[in-house]
SEDO-412401 format. One record per residue (C-alpha): x, y, z; residue in one letter. Coordinates in steps of 0.1 Angstrom, whole numbers, plus 5000, padded with zeros to 4 digits. Example, Ala and Ser with C-alpha at 12.3 -4.5 7.8 and 13.67 -1.06 7.14 Angstrom:
<nodes>
512349555078A;513749895071S;
</nodes>
This chain:
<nodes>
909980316870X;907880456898X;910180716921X;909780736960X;911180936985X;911980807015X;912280997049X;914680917076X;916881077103X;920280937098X;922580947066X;924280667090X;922080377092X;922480267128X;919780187155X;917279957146X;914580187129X;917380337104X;918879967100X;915679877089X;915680167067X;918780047048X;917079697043X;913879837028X;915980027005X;917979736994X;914479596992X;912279836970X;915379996946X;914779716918X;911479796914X;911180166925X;913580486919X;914180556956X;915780906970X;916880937002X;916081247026X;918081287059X;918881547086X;922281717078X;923981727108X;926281957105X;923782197104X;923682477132X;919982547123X;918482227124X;920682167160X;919482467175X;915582357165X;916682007183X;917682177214X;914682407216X;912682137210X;914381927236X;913582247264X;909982217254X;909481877262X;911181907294X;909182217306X;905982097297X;905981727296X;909181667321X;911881417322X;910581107305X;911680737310X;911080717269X;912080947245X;909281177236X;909281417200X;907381707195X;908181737154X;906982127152X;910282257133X;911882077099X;915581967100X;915181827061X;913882017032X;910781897015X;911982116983X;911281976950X;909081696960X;909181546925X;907981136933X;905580946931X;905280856971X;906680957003X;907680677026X;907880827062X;910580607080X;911880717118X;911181117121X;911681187155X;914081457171X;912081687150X;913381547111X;910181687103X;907781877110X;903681707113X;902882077096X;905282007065X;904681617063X;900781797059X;901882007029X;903181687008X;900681656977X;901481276973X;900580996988X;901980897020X;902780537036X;904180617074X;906280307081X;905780267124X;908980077141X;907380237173X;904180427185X;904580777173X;902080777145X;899180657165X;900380847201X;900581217205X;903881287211X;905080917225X;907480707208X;906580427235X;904980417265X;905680257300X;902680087293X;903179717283X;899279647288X;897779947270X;896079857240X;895080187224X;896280557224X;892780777228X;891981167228X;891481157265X;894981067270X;896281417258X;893581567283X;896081677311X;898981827290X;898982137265X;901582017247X;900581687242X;897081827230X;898682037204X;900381807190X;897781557190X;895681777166X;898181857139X;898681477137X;894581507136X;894581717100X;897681557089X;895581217092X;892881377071X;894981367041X;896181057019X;898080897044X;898980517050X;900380277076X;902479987079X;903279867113X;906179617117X;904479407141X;900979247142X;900979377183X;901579767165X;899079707138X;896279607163X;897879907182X;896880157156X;893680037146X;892680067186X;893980417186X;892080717177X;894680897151X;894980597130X;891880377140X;890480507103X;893480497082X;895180217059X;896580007080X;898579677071X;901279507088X;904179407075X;907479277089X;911079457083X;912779287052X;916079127068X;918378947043X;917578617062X;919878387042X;922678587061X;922078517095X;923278147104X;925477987129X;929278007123X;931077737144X;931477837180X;935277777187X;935578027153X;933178267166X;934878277195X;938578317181X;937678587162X;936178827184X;939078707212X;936678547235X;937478297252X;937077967240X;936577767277X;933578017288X;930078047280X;928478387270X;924778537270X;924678817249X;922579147256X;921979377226X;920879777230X;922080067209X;923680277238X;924279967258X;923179997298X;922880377293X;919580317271X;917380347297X;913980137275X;916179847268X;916279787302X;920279727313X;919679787344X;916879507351X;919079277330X;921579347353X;919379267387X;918478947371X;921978847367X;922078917405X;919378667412X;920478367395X;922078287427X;924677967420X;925677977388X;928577827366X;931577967372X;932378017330X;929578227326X;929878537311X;928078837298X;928579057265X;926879377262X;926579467229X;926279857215X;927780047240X;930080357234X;933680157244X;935079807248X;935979667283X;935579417308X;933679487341X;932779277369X;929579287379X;928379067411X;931878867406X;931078817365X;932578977337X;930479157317X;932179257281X;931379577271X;931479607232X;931079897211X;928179927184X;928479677155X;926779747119X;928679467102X;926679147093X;929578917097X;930679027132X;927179067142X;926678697132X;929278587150X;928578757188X;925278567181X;926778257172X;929678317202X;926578277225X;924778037243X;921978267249X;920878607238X;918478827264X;916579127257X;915279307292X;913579587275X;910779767293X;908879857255X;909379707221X;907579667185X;909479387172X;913379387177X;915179247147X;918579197167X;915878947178X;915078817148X;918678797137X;919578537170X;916778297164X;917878267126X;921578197142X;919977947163X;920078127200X;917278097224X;915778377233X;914978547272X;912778797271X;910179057287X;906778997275X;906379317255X;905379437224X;905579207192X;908378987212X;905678677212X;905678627174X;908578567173X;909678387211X;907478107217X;907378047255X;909477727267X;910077637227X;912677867212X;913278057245X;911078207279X;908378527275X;908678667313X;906378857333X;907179217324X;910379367348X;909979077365X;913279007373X;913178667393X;911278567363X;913678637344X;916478487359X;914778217359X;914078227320X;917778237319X;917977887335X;915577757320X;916977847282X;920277727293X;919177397303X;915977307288X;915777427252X;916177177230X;918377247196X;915477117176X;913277377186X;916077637176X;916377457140X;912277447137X;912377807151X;914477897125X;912677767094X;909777967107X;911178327115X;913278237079X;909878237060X;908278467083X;911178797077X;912778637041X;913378947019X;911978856989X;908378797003X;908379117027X;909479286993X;906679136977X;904379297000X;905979616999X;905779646965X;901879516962X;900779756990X;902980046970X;901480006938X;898180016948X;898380346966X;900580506938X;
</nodes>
């Protein structure tokens, strides 16, 4: 059997990029040996690289709306690289560095859940229109030039893509770093069969909601602090929908704490993050709507997750959102940060969706993210690299 090493950030596998890393495992270990390589955080070293890192960035790039990596230290070791491929998962925060991924002599697949293989040091930019990332675009920063070069020689070598979105893939091949690579796309495995509607009144009991009101859920690691996931738009929206029903209610999930606050005389729900399928399933199926206001996305599997529990969807028209909301079908694509727009999505979805559409939305995302296929694919673009 055919060993890979897969590269990640987090022992833990929270956030979405790391989640999906723990599905593509689950994915690829009966056909592949699969060893796992993660930052140990305990380690002073590694921290103090972080940090130093972390100066550099604000010094020569300055505060960013996005998070922004510069990967020139190593916070893993790349000892004993005895496999047959390395699969590059999320690697920000400086995991590793673009000079040691270089001095790998296997073949690499780069697994993108945002834009930091084809961008310089970018993991997304506040750029919802921009179709390609170019040379010229590093042209009024140092640092972002130096970085873009050493991806330019690691790109040289036998590396491969897979973007998790058809929006990233065209992405990459516009985009001068990975314009001549391998490119295919290929959707996040997600154990599909687990994601269905439990019965409301159950939901709700469970999670001590209460049964009389009527929720839309909003889903961000880091809740309204994460800045790209757009709380604070999600929250002027709210502001704008003007007369609304008075059982309305709002739960933001993935915060740091659970409490009730009331926002523009609604309680909002703060909940704290939630790795567990079954809970997960049943906020979704607690909800009458789920929203997502961020400002930059790939392809969002808390997403994906709602629609197969039957939830329309609200959304910013970003990213890889629209392949998987269909406007006015199984939810409302708005004008991006438009938050009238949006609040008037919200509307919309809550009166107008029919539960047809949700069950016909289903079947489609079902076949579309069903882990046996995206294995399937996985293992087919795999073997013929290896």
């Amino acid at each position: 059997m055919k060993k890979i090493i897969l590269i990640t950030n987090k022992k833990k596998f929270d956030g979405g990029a790391n989640v999906a890393a723990k599905r593509l495992i689950d994915a690829l270990k009966k056909n592949f040996r699969i060893e796992v390589r993660f930052i140990n955080e305990k380690n002073l070293i590694g921290k103090f690289k972080y940090y130093i890192a972390r100066i550099i960035v604000r010094l020569f790039i300055g505060k960013t709306s996005f998070l922004n990596s510069l990967n020139i230290f190593s916070r893993i070791s790349l000892k004993d690289i005895k496999a047959d491929l390395v699969l590059v998962n999320w690697i920000g925060q400086e995991t590793i560095s673009i000079k040691d991924l270089s001095r790998i002599n296997k073949p690499i697949i780069w697994v993108m859940h945002d834009m930091f293989a084809s961008t310089s040091t970018e993991h997304f930019l506040n750029l919802p229109k921009k179709n390609g990332y170019f040379k010229r675009d590093t042209q009024n920063n140092l640092i972002k030039k130096i970085i873009y070069n050493k991806k330019k020689i690691l790109f040289n070598g036998n590396i491969n893509i897979i973007a998790n979105s058809n929006w990233l893939e065209k992405f990459c091949r516009k985009s001068d770093l990975t314009k001549k690579l391998n490119v295919k796309k290929i959707y996040n495995p997600i154990d599909a069969e687990k994601w269905f509607r439990e019965k409301e009144k159950y939901s709700k009991q469970q999670l001590n909601l209460d049964p009389n009101k009527k929720y839309i859920l909003y889903g961000a690691q880091g809740g309204f602090k994460n800045y790209r996931k757009g709380g604070d738009l999600f929250e002027d929206s709210i502001n704008k929908l003007g007369k609304i029903d008075k059982n309305l209610e709002i739960i933001v999930l993935g915060g740091d704490q659970n409490q009730i606050k009331k926002i523009n005389n609604i309680n909002f729900h703060f909940r704290e993050v939630e790795l567990d399928t079954k809970i997960l399933r049943l906020y979704h199926s607690s909800s009458i709507l789920t929203v997502s206001a961020a400002r930059a996305e790939s392809l969002p599997q808390f997403i994906v997750e709602t629609i197969l529990c039957k939830n329309p969807v609200v959304s910013f028209d970003v990213g890889g959102v629209s392949e998987i909301v269909s406007h006015k079908f199984n939810g409302y694509l708005t004008k991006c940060y438009d938050t009238g727009d949006f609040a008037m999505g919200m509307k919309y979805c809550i009166k107008n969706i029919k539960k047809n559409n949700l069950l016909k939305s289903r079947k489609n995302i079902y076949k579309m993210f069903e882990n046996k296929s995206i294995s399937k694919e996985y293992t087919n673009f795999i073997n013929k690299i290896i």
